[in-house]
C-alpha positions in Angstrom: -0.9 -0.9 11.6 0.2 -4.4 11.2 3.6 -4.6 10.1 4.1 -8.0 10.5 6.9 -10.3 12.1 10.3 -10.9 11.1 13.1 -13.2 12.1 16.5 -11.4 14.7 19.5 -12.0 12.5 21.3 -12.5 15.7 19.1 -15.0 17.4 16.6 -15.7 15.1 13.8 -14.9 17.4 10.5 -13.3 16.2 10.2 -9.7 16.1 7.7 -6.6 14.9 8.7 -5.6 11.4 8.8 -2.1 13.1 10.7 -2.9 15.9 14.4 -1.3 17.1 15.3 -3.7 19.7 15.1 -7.5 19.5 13.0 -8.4 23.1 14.9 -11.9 23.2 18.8 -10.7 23.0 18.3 -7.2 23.0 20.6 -6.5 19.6 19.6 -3.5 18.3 17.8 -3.5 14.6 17.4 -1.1 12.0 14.8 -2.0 9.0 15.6 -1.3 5.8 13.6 -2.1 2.4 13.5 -4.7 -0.2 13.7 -3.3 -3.5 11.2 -6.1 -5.4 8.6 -6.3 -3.1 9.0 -3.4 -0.6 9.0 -5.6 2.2 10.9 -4.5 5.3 13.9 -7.0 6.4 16.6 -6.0 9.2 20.1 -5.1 8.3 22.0 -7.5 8.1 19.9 -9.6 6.2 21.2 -10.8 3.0 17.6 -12.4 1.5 14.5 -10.8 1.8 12.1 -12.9 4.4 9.0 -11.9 2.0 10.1 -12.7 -1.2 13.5 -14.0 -1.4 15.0 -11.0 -3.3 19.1 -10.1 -2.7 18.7 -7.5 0.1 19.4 -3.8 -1.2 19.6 -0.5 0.2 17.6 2.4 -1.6 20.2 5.1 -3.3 20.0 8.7 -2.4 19.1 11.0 -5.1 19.0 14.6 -5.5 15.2 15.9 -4.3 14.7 18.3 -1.6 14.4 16.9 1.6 10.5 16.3 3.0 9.4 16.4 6.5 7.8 12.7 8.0 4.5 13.3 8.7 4.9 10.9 11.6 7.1 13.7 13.2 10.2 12.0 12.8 12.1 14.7 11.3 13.6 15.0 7.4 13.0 12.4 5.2 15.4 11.5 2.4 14.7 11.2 -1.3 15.1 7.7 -2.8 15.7 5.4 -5.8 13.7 2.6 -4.2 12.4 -0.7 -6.8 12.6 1.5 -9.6 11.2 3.9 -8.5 11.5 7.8 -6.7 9.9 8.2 -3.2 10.6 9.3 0.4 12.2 7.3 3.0 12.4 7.9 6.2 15.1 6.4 8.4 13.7 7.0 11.8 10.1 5.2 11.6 10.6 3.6 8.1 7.6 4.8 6.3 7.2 5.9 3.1 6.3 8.8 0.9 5.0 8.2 -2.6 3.4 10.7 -5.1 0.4 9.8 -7.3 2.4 8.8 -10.3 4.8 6.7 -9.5 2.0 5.1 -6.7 0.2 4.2 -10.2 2.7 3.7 -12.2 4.1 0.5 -9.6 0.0 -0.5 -9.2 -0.5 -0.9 -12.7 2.7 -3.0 -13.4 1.1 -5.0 -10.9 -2.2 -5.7 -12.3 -3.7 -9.0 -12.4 -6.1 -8.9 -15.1 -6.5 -12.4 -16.5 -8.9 -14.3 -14.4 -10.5 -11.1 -14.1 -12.0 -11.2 -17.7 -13.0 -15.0 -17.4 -17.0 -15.5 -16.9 -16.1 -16.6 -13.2 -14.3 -14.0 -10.9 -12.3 -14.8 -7.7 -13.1 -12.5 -5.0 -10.4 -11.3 -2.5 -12.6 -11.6 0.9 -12.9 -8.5 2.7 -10.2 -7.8 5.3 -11.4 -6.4 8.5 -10.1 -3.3 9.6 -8.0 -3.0 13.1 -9.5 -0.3 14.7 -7.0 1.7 16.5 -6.5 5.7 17.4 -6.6 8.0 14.9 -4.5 10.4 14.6 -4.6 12.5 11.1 -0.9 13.2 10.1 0.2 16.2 7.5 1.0 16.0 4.4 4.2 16.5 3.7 4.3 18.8 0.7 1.5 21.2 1.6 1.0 20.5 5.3 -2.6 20.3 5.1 -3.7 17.3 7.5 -4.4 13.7 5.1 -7.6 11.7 4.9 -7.3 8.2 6.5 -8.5 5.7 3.6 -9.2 1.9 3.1 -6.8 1.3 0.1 -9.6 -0.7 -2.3 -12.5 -0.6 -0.1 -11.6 -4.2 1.0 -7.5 -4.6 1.5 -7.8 -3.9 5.4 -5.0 -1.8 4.9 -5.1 1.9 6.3 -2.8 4.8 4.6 -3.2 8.6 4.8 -3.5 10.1 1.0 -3.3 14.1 0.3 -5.1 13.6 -2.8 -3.2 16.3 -4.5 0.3 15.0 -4.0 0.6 11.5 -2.5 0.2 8.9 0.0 1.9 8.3 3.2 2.6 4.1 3.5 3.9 3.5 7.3 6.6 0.6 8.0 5.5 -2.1 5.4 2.3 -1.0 4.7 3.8 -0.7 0.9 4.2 -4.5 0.6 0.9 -5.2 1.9 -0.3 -2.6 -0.6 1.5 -4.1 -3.6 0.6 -7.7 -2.4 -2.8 -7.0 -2.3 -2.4 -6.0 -5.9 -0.6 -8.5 -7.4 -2.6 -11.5 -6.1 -6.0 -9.7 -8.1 -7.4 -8.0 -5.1 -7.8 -4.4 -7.0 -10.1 -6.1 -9.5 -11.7 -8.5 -7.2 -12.1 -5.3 -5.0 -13.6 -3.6 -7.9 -16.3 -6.7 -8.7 -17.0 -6.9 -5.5 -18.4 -3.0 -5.7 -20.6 -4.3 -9.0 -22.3 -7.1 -7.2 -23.2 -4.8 -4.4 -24.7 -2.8 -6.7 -26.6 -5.6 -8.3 -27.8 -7.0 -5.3 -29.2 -3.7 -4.4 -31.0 -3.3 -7.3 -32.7 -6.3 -7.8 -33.0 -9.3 -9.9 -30.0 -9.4 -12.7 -31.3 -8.6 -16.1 -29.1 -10.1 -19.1 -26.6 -6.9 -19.5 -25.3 -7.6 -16.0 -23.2 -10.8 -17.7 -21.6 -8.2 -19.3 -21.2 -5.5 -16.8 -17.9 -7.0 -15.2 -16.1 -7.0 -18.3 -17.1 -3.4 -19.5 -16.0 -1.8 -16.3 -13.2 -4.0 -15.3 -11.7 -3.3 -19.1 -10.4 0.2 -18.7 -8.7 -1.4 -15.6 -6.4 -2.3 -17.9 -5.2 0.5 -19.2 -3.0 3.2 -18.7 -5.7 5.5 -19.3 -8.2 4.2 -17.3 -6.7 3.3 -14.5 -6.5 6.8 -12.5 -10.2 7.1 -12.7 -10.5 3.6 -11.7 -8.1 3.9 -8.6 -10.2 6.6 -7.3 -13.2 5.2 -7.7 -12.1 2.3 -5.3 -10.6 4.3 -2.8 -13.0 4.8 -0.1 -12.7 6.8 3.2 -12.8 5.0 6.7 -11.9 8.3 8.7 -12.6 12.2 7.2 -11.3 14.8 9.1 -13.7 17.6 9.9 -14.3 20.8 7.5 -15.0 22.9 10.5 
């Protein structure tokens, strides 16, 4: 996981995103979320360091306490950009059920350039390879599978695809950054043309092709399907 680096707001050194003590003047930090982008910013902060939004803390609301798959103990329900999730205080992740993770996707969509005749791809990001291990979900407990949000974001969350996914410390930004600069789309040409290339020379209905599939993109009810579809797995957990 790459969290990132942000600034001390004692010293002004630069620290992991993730991190409880400031290595320079050992102040102790606490992260806490930005409600626009979902970036994490230390206490303290008045400005997000991601976006430049007013720093604001989430507000409780009444949903039954969760447990963090990360072992953490209870996490708290929150009013968070908008939108109802699962924080939790201890390691800062976050818990988000399939609707409202589609529901702040879509709002984020990017689809002009996409239906031009020329589309910008999003490079692949390459994945950090580090330890797995598979954490619970934490409305049915059974263990999540480790996915590659959009084939090509680089960025590794644990989905239970019944119920939600599990974003650790900033992974959300990343998520909805990824997003809003077109790389869902891009992500989702970039599937097409491997197809092409696999299956030989282009005839004329592949000028078309982007535009057809990208189109339900779009939409709201389209866009489940199409979220699926570029969701692809990186780790599986055995059946055994």
């Amino acid at each position: 996981m790459d969290a990132g680096t942000l600034n001390c707001p004692d010293c002004g050194a630069g620290v992991p995103a993730n991190a409880t003590e400031c290595s320079f003047c050992h102040a102790r930090l606490a992260t806490i979320g930005c409600e626009k982008c979902f970036g994490m910013v230390f206490v303290g902060s008045r400005h997000c360091q991601h976006c430049g939004a007013p720093v604001k803390s989430p507000t409780d609301r009444d949903a039954a306490p969760l447990q963090c798959p990360r072992r953490c103990g209870e996490m708290r329900g929150v009013r968070f950009g908008g939108a109802d999730m699962w924080e939790c205080r201890a390691c800062s992740g976050l818990w988000v059920d399939n609707a409202t993770l589609e529901g702040l996707i879509a709002a984020r969509l990017k689809p002009a350039a996409m239906l031009g005749t020329g589309i910008a791809m999003v490079p692949p990001t390459p994945v950090k390879l580090q330890p797995v291990q598979y954490a619970p979900c934490p409305q049915c407990r059974t263990l999540m599978n480790r996915l590659n949000f959009a084939h090509t974001s680089g960025i590794i969350v644990d989905v239970c695809t019944p119920h939600g996914t599990w974003f650790d410390a900033d992974e959300l930004r990343r998520v909805v950054e990824f997003v809003a600069r077109g790389g869902l789309e891009a992500a989702h040409a970039h599937g097409l043309e491997e197809v092409r290339l696999a299956s030989g020379p282009p005839t004329p209905s592949d000028q078309v092709t982007i535009k057809k599939v990208v189109k339900p993109l779009l939409t709201r009810e389209g866009f489940s399907l199409t979220f699926s579809i570029l969701t692809s797995y990186v780790q599986s957990r055995s059946k055994g």
